[in-house]
Every structure is written in C-alpha cells, then in structure tokens.
N, CA and C atoms of all chains as a GROMACS GRO file, in nm:
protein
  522
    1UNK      N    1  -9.157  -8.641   4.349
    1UNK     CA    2  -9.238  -8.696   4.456
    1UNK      C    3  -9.237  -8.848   4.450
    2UNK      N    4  -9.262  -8.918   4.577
    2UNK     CA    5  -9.266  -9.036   4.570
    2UNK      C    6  -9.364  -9.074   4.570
    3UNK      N    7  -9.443  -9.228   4.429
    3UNK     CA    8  -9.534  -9.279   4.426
    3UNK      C    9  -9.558  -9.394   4.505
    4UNK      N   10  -9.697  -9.427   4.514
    4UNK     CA   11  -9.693  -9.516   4.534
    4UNK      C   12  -9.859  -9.587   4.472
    5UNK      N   13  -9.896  -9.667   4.385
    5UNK     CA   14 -10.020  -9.734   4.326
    5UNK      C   15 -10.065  -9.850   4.342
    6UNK      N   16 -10.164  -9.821   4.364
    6UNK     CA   17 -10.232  -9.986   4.368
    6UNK      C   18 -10.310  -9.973   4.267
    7UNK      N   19 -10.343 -10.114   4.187
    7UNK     CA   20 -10.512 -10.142   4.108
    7UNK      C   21 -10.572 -10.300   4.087
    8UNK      N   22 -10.688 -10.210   4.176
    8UNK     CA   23 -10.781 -10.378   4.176
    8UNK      C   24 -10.879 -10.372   4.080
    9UNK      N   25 -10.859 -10.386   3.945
    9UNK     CA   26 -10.942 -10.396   3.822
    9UNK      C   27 -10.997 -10.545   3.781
   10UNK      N   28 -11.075 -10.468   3.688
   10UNK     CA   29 -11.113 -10.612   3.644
   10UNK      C   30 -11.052 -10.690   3.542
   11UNK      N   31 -11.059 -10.765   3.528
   11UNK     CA   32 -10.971 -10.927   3.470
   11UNK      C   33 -10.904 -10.831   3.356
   12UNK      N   34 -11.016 -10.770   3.228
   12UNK     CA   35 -10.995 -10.746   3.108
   12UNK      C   36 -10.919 -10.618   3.116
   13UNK      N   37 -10.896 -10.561   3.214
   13UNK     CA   38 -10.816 -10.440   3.209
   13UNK      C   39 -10.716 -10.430   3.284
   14UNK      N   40 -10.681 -10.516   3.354
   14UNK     CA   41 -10.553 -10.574   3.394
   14UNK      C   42 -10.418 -10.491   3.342
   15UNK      N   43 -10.402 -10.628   3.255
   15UNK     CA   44 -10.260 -10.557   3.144
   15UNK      C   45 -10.247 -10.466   3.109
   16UNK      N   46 -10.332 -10.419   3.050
   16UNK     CA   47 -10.299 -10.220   3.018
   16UNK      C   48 -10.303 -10.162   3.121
   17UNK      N   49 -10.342 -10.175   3.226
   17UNK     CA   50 -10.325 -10.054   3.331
   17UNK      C   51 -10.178 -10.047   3.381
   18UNK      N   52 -10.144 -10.247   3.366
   18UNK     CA   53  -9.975 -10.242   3.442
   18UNK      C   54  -9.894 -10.183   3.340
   19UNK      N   55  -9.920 -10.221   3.182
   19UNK     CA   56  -9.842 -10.161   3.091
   19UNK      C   57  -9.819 -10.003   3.107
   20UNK      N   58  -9.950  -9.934   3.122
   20UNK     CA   59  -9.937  -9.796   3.142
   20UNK      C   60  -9.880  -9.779   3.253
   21UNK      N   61  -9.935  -9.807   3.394
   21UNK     CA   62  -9.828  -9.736   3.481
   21UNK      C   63  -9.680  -9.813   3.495
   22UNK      N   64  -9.664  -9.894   3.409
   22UNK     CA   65  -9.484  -9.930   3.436
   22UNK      C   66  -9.451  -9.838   3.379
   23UNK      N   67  -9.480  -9.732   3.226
   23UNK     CA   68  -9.409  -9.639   3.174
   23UNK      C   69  -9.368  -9.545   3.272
   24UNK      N   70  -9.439  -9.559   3.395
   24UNK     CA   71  -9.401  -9.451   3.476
   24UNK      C   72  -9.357  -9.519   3.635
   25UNK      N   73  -9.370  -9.608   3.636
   25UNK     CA   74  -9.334  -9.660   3.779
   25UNK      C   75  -9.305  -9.809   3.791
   26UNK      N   76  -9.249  -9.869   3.914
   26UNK     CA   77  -9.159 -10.012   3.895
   26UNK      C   78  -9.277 -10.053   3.971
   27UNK      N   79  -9.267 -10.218   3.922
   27UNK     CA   80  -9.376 -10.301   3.944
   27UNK      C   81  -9.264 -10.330   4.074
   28UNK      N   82  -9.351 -10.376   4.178
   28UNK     CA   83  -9.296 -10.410   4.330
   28UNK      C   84  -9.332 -10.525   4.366
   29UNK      N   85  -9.476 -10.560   4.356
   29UNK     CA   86  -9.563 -10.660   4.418
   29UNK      C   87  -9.691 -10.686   4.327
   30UNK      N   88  -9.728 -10.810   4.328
   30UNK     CA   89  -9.921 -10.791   4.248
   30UNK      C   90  -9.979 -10.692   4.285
   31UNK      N   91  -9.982 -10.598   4.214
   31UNK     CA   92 -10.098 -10.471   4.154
   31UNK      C   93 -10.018 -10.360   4.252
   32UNK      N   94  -9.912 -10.353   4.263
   32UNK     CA   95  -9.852 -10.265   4.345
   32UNK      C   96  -9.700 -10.212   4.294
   33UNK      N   97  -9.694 -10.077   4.254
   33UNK     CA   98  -9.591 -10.012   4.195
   33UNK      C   99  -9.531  -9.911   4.314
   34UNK      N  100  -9.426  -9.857   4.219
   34UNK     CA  101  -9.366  -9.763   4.341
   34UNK      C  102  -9.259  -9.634   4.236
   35UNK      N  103  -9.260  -9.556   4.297
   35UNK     CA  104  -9.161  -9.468   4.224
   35UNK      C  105  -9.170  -9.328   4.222
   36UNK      N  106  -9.060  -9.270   4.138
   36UNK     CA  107  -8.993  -9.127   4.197
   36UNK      C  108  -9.041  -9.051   4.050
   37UNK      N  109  -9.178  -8.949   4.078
   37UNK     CA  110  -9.195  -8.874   3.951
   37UNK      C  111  -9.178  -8.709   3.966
   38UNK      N  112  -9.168  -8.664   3.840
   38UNK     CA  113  -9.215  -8.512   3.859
   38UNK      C  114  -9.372  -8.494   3.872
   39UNK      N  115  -9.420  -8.388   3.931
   39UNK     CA  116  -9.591  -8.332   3.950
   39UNK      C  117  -9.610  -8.373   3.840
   40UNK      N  118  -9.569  -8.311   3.697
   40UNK     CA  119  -9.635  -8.348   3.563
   40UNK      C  120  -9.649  -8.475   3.557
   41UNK      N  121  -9.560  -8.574   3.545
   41UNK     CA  122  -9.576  -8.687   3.527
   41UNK      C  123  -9.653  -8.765   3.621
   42UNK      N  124  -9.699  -8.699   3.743
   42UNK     CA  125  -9.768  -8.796   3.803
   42UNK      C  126  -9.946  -8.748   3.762
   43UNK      N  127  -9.951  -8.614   3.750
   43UNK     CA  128 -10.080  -8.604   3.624
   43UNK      C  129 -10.137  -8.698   3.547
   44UNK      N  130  -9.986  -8.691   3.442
   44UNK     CA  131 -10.039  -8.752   3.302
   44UNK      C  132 -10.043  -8.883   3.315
   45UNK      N  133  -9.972  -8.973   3.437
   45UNK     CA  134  -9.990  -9.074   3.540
   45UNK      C  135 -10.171  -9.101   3.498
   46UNK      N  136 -10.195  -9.014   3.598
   46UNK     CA  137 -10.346  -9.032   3.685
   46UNK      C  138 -10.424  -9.022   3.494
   47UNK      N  139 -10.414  -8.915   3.458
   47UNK     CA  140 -10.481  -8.874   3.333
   47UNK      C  141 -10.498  -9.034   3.228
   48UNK      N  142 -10.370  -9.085   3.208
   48UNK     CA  143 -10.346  -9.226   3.154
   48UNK      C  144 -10.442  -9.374   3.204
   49UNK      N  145 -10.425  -9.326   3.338
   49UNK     CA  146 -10.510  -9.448   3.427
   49UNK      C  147 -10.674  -9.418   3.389
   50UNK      N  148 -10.683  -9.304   3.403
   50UNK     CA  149 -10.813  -9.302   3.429
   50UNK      C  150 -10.900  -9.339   3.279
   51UNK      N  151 -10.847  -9.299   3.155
   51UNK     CA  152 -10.898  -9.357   3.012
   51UNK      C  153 -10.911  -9.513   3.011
   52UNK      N  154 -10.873  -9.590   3.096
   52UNK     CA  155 -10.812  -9.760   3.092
   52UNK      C  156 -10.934  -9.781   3.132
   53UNK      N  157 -10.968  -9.708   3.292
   53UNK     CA  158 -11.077  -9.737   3.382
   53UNK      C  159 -11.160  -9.750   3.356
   54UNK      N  160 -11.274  -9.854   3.450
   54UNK     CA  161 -11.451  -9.862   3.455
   54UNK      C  162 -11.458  -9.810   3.579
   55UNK      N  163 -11.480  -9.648   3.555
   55UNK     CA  164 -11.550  -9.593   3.700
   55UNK      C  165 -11.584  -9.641   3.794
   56UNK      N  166 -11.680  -9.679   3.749
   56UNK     CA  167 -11.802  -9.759   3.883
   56UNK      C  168 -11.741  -9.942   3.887
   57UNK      N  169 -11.613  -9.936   3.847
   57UNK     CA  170 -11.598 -10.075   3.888
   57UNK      C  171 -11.476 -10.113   3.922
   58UNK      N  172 -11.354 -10.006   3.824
   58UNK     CA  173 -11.234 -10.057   3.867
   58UNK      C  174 -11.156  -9.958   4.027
   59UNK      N  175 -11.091  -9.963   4.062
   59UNK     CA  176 -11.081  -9.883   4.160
   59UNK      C  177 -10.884  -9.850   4.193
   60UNK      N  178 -10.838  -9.768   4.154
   60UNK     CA  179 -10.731  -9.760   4.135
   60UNK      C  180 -10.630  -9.651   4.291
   61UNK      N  181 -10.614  -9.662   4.356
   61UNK     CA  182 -10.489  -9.565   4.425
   61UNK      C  183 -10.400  -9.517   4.460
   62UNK      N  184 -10.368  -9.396   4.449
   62UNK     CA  185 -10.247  -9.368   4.435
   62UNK      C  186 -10.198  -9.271   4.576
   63UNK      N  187 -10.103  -9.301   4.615
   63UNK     CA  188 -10.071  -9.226   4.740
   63UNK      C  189  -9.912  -9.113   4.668
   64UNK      N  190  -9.926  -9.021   4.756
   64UNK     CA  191  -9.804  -8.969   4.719
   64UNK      C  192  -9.732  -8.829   4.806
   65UNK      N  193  -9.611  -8.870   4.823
   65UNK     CA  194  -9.533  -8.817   4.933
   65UNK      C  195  -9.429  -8.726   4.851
   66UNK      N  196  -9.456  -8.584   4.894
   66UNK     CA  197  -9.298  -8.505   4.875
   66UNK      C  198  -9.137  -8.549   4.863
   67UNK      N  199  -9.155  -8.642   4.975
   67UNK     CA  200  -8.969  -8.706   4.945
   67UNK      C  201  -9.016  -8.850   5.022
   68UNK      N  202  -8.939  -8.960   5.006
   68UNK     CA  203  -8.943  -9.070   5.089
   68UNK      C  204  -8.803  -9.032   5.167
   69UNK      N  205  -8.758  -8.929   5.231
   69UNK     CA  206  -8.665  -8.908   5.347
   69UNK      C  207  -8.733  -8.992   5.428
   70UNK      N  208  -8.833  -8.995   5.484
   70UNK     CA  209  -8.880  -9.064   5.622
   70UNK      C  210  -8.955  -9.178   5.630
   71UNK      N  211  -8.939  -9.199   5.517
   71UNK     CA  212  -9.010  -9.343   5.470
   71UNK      C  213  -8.919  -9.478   5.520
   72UNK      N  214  -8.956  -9.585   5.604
   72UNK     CA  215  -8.908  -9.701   5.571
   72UNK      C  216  -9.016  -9.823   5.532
   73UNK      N  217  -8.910  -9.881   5.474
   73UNK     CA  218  -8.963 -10.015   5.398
   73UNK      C  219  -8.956 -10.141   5.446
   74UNK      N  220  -8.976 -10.197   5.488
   74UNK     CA  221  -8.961 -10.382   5.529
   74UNK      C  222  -9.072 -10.463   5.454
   75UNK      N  223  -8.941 -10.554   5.414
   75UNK     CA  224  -9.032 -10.674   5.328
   75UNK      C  225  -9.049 -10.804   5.430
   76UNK      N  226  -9.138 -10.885   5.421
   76UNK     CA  227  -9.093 -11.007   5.473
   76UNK      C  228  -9.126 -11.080   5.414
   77UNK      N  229  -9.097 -11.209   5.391
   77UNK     CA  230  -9.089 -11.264   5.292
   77UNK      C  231  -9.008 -11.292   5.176
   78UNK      N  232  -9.068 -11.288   5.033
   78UNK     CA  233  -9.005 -11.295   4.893
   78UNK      C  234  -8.984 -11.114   4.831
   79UNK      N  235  -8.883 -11.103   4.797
   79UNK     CA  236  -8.881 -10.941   4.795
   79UNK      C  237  -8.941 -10.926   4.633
   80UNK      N  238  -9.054 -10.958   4.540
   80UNK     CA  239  -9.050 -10.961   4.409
   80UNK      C  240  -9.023 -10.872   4.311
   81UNK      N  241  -9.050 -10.790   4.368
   81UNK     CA  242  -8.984 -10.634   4.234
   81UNK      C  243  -8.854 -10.677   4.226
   82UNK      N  244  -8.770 -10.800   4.255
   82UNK     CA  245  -8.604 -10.794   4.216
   82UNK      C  246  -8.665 -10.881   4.078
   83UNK      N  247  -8.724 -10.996   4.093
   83UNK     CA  248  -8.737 -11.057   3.951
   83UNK      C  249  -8.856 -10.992   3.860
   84UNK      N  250  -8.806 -10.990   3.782
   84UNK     CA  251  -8.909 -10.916   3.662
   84UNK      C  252  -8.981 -11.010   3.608
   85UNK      N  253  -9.088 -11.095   3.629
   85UNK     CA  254  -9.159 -11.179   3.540
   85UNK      C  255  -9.286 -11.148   3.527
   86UNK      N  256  -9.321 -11.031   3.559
   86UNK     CA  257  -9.461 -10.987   3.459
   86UNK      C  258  -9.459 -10.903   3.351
   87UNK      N  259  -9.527 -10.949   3.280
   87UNK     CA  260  -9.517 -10.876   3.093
   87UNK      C  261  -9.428 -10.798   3.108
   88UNK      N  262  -9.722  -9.370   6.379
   88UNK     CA  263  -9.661  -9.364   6.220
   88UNK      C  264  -9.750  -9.433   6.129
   89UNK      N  265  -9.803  -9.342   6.015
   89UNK     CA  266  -9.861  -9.428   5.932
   89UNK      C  267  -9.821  -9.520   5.845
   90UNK      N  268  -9.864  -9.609   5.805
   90UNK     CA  269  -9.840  -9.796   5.768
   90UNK      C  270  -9.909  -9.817   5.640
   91UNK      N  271  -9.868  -9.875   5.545
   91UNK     CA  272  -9.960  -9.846   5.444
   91UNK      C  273  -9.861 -10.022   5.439
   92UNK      N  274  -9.971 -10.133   5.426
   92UNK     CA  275  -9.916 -10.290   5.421
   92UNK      C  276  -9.956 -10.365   5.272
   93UNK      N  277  -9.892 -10.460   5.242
   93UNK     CA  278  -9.973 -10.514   5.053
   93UNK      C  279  -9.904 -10.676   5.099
   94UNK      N  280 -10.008 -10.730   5.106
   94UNK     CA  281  -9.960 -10.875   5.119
   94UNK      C  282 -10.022 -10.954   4.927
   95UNK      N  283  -9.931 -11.026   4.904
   95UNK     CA  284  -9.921 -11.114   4.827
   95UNK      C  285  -9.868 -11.264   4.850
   96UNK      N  286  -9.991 -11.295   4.915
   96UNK     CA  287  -9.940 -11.444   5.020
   96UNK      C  288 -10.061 -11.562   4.914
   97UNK      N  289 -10.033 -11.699   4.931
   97UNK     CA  290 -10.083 -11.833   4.884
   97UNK      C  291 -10.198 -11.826   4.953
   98UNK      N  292 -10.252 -11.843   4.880
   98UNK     CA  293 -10.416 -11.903   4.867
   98UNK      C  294 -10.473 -11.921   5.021
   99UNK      N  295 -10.413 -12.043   5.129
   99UNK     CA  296 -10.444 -12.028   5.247
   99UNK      C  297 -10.426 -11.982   5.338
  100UNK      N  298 -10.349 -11.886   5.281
  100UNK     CA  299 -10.258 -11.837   5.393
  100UNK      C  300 -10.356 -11.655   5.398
  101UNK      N  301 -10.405 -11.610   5.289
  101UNK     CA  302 -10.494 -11.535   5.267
  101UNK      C  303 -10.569 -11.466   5.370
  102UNK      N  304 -10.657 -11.568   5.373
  102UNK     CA  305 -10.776 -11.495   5.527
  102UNK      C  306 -10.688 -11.482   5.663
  103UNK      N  307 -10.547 -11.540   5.675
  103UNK     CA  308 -10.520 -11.530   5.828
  103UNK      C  309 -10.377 -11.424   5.804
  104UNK      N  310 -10.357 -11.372   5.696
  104UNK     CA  311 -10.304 -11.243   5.688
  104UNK      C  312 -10.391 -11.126   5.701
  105UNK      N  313 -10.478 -11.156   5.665
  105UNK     CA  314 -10.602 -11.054   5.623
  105UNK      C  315 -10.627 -10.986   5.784
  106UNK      N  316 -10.665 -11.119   5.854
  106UNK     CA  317 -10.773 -11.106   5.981
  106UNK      C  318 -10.711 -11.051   6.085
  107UNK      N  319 -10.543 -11.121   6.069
  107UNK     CA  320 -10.449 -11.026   6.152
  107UNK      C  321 -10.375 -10.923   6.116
  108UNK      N  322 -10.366 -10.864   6.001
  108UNK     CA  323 -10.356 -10.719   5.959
  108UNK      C  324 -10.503 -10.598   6.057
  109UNK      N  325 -10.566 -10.715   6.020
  109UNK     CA  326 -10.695 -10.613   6.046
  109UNK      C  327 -10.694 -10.531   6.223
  110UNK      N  328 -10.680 -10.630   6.296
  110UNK     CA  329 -10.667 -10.610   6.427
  110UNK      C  330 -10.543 -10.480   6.423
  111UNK      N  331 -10.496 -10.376   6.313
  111UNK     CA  332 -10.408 -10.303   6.342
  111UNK      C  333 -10.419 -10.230   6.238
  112UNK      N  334 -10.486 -10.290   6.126
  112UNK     CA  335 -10.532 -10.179   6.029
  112UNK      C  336 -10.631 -10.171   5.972
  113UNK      N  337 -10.640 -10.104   5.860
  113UNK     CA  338 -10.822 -10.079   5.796
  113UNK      C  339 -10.797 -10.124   5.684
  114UNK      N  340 -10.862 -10.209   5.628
  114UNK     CA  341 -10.865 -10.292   5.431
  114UNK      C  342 -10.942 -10.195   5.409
  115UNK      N  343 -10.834 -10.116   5.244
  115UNK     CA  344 -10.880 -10.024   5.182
  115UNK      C  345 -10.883 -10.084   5.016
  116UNK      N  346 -10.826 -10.182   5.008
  116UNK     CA  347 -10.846 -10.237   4.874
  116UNK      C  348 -10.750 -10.394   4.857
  117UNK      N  349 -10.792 -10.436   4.786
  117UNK     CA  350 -10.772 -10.561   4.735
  117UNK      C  351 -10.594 -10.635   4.803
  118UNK      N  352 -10.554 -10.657   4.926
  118UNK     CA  353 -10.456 -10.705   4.960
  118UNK      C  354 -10.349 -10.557   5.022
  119UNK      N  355 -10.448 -10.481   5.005
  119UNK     CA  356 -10.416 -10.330   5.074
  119UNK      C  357 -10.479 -10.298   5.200
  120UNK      N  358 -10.334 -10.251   5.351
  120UNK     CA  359 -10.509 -10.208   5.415
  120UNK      C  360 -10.289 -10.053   5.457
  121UNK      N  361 -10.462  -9.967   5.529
  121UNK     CA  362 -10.346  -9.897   5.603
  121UNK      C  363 -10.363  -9.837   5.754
  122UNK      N  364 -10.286  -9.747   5.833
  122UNK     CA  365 -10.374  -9.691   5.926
  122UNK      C  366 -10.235  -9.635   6.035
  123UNK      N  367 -10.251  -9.555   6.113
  123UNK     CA  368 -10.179  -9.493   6.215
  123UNK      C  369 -10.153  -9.607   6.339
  124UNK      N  370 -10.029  -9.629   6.346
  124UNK     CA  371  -9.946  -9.710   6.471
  124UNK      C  372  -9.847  -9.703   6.540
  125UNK      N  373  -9.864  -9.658   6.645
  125UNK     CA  374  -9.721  -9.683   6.764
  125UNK      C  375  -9.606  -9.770   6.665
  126UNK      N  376  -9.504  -9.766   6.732
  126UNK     CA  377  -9.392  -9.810   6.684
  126UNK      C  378  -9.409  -9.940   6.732
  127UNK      N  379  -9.451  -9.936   6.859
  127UNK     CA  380  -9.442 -10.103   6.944
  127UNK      C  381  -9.554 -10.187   6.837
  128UNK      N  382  -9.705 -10.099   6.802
  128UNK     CA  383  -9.796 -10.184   6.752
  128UNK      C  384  -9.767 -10.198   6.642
  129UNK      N  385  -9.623 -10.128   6.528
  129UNK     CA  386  -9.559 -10.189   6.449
  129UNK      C  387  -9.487 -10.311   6.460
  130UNK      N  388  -9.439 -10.309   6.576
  130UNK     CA  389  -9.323 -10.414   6.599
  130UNK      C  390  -9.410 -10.593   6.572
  131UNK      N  391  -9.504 -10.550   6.657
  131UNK     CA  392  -9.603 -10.637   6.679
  131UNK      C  393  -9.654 -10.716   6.574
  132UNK      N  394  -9.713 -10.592   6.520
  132UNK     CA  395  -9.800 -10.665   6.345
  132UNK      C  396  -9.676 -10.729   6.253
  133UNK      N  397  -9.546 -10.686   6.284
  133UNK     CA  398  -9.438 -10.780   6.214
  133UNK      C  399  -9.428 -10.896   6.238
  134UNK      N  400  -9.441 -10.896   6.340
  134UNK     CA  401  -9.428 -11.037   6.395
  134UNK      C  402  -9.483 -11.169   6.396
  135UNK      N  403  -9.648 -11.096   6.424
  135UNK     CA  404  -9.750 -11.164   6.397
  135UNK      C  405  -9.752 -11.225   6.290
  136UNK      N  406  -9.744 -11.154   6.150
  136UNK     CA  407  -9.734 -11.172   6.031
  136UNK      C  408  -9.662 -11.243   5.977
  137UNK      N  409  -9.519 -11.234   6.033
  137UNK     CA  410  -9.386 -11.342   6.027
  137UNK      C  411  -9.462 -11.482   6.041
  138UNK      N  412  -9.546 -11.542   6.159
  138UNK     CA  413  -9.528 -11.608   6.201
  138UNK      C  414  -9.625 -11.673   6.100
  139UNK      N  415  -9.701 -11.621   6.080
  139UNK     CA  416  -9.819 -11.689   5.927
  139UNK      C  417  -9.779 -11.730   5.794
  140UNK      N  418  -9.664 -11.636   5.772
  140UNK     CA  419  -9.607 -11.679   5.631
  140UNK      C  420  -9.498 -11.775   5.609
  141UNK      N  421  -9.502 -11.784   5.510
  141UNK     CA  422  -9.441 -11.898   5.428
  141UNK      C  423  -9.312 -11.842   5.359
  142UNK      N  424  -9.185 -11.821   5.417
  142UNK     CA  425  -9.091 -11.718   5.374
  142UNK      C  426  -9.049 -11.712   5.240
  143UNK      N  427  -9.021 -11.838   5.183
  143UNK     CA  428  -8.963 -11.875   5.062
  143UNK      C  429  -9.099 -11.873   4.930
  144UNK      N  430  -9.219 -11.811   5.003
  144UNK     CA  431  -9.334 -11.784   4.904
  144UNK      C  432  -9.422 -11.646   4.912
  145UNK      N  433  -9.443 -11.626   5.061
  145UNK     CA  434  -9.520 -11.518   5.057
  145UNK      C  435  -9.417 -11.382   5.033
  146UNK      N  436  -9.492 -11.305   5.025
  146UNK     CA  437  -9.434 -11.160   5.012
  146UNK      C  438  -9.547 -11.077   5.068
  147UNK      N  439  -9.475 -10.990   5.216
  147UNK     CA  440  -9.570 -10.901   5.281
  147UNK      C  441  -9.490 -10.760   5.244
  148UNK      N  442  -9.543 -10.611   5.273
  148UNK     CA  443  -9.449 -10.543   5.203
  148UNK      C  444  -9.528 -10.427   5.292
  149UNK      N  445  -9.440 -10.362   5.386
  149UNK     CA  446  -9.518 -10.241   5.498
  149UNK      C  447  -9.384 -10.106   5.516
  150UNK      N  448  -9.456 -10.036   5.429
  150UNK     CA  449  -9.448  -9.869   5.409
  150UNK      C  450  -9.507  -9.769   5.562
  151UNK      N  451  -9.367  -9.804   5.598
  151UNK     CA  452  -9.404  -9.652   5.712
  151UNK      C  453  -9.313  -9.537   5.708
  152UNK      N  454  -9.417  -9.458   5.755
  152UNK     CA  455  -9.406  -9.239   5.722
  152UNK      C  456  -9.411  -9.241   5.903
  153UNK      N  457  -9.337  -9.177   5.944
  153UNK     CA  458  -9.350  -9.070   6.072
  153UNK      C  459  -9.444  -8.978   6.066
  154UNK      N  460  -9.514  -8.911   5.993
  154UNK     CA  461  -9.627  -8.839   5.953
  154UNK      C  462  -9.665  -8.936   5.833
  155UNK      N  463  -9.859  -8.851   5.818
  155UNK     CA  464  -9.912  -8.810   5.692
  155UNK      C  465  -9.933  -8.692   5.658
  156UNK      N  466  -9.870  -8.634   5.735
  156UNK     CA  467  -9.884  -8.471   5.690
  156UNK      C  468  -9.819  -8.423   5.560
  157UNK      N  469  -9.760  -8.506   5.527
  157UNK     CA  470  -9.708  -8.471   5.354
  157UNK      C  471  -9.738  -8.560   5.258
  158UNK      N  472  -9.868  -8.615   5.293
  158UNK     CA  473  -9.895  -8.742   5.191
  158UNK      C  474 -10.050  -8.746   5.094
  159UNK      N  475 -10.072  -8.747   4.967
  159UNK     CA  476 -10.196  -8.710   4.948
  159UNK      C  477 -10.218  -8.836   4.841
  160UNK      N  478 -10.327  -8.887   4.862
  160UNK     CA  479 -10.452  -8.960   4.845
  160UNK      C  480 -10.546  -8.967   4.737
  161UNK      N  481 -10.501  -9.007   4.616
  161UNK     CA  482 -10.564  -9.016   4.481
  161UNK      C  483 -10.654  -9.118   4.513
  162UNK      N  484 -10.777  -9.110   4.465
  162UNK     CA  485 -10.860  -9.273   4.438
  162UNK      C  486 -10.908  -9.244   4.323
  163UNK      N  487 -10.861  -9.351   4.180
  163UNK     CA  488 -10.946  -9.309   4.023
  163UNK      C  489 -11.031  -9.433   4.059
  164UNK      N  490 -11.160  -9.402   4.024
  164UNK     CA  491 -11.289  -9.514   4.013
  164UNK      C  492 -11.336  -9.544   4.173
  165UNK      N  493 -11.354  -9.668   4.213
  165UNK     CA  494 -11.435  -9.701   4.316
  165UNK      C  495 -11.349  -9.697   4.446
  166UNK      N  496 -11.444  -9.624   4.557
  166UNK     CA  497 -11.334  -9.614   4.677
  166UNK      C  498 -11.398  -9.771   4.753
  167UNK      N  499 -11.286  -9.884   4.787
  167UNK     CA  500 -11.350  -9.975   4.807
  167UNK      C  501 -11.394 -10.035   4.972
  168UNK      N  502 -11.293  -9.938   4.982
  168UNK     CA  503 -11.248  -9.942   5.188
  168UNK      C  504 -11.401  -9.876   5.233
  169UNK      N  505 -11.473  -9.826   5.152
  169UNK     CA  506 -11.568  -9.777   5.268
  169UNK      C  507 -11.712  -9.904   5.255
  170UNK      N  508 -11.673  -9.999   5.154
  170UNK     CA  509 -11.772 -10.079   5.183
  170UNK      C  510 -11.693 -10.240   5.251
  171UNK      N  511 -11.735 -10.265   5.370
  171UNK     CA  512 -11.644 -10.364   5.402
  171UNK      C  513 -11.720 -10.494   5.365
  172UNK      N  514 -11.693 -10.518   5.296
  172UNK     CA  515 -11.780 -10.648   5.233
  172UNK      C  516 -11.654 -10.794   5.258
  173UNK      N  517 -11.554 -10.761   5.299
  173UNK     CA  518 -11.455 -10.872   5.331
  173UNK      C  519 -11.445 -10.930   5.416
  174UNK      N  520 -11.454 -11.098   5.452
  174UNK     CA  521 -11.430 -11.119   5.590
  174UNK      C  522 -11.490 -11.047   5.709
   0.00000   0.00000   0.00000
C-alpha cells in the first residue's frame, strides 16, 4: 500500500519520530514522508509512532491508498526528497 | 479529485500560501490542508500558488487521487483540522 505521513510534534520529539518513520518511509518534504509498505509494516509503522507520541499534544497522520495507480504528483518549486540533508 | 497539498515555503511567503490554499481547501495540520476538486479548480490552485512562490526556495507538493474511495485515514494523537485556530 501506498503511504503517506505527516507529523506536527513537539520540538523534543521531533527527531525520533523522523528517525522512526524513515525506517519505514522516504522523507519528501518538512514533516512529510511517503512510501510503499506491506499491511504489517504499516501497523508496526503506526504501533512505533504512537510510543514516541504526546497524545493530547502531538498529532501525527497517516493516509493510505491500495496502489498509487491513480495517483499524480506535482511539485512546484524545490523538489527536496532528491537531497538528503536531514539526520 | 481529491488533493491532499504540503507547502514548505519562507517565512513570508507563509500566510499567502496558506490563505490561498484555503479558498480550495481545508487546513488539517501544520502546512497540510486537503479536500475534493474539479480538475479546472486544480488547474487553478496551481497557478495561483505558482505565482506566490519563490521557485529556487519554496517547495509546494499536491497529491491527487481520482477517488477516495480507496484511501483510509489514520490520525495518532490530536486531530488538529477540527479546531481552526489558524489565520
């Protein structure tokens, strides 16, 4: 299935949330990943995120589509998921 | 077609991505908004958007599906779109 995540956390939980979900998905944009998992892995995904989290404060989402067949993409702008310069 | 948009634009450029996203979609989180659009009122919000940014800095980034009928909707922690406290 195709992912797709956002997370608007707070300051101190930042880094581990991107560390954790890069094990499973490509950083694209600030706080925005993307990528192609199995069901399990998008579980242990969600299961991973959610130990990082402050419930009532951080707020994390994840969208997710059967195939990106019908998906298109347009960037405008700087395309940043080509350069890798976060942790 | 649903639109799911993630701007990562400079500092001033911020509120007048924001304000004209809005006129076409709903802010559901932090530089996230999404929502159902004609193809033309796609064409449109490209444009608009073009014309605000800063090419060689900003990065806008818009995910469209021909349906959401195959798309499902994780939120871990706070759903933030239902309090509009932005702008």
């Amino acid at each position: 299935m195709f992912v797709l995540m956002f997370y608007d956390v707070g300051e101190k939980r930042v880094a581990k949330v991107l560390k954790t979900a890069r094990r499973y998905l490509t950083w694209i944009q600030n706080s925005v990943l993307e990528g192609e998992l199995s069901p399990a892995q998008f579980e242990s995904l969600k299961v991973d995120v959610k130990k990082i989290l402050k419930d009532d404060y951080d707020s994390v989402l994840l969208y997710a589509w059967r195939t990106e067949r019908y998906m298109t993409k347009d960037i405008i702008g700087v395309e940043r998921g080509t350069v890798d310069f976060m942790i």
